[in-house]
N, C-alpha and C positions, 0 to 999 in steps of 0.2 A: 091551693095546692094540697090540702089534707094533711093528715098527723104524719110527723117526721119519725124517723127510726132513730132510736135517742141509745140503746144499748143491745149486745150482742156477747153470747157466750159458747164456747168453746167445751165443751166438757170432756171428761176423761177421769178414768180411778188413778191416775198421774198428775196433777195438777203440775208440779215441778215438771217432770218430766216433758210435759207438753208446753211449760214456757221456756224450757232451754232449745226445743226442738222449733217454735216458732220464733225465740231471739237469733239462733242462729239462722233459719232458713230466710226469714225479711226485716230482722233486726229490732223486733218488734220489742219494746222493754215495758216491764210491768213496775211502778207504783209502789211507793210504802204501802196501798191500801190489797195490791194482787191485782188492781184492774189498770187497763191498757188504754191507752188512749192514739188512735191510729189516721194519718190522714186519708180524708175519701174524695172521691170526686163528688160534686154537689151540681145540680141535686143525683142521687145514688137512682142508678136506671135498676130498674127488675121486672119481672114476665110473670105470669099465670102461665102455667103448663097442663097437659092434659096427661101426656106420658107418666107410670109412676116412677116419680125420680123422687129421693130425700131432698131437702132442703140442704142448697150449698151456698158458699162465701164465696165468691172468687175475686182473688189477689191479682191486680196488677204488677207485671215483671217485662223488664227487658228482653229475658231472652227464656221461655220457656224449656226447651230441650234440656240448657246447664240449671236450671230451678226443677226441674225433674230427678236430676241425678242427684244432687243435692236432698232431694226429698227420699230418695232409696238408700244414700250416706247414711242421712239420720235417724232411719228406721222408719220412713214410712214407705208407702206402698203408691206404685203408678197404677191407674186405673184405666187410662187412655193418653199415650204419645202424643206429643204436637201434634194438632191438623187444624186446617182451615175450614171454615163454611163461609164460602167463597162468597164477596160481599159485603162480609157482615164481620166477620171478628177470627183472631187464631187461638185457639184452647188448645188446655194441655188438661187434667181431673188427675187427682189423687186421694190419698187415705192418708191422715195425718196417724202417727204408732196406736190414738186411741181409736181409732176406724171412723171419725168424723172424715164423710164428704169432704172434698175443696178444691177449687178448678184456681185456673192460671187464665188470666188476657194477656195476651202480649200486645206490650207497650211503646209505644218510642216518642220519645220528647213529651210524656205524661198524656199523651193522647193515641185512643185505641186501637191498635195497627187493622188497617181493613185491608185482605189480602184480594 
């Protein structure tokens, strides 16, 4: 299978501010030590791309559209509304207040809604 993905950071001149903004949008709680420990799906699928895109996270959520609004509540930034690529999966992308990239799956019963 090859080397697993063992750690992942989030950066911002906010640390605080960027763990109150991801405890509240997926409840996500940080650590005596500041670090997060989060469940994934296993094994964690990912792409090689050609287009130039930054490197994104994308969070599983029930229901994209109210985890959007939520993401504009708490100061960040929508990047592209719900939509489908018909097939294959429903995305939603954002800007977390420090301008890190991060997309949304939509989920249902822990598995990846195919529209």
């Amino acid at each position: 299978m090859g080397n697993p993905i063992v750690f992942f950071d989030i950066a911002g001149d906010d640390d605080i501010a960027l763990a109150q903004f991801y405890r509240q949008l997926f409840g996500w709680e940080k650590d005596d030590r500041g670090q997060l420990s989060i469940q994934v799906n296993s094994p964690i699928n990912g792409a090689f791309r050609k287009d130039p895109a930054e490197k994104r996270l994308y969070i599983g959520v029930p229901d994209i559209t109210a985890t959007l609004k939520q993401v504009e509540q708490l100061g960040g930034q929508v990047d592209a509304p719900r939509f489908e690529v018909q097939g294959v999966v429903v995305l939603g992308l954002f800007k977390d207040p420090a301008g890190n990239e991060m997309g949304l799956v939509e989920m249902v019963d822990n598995d990846i809604k195919i529209p």
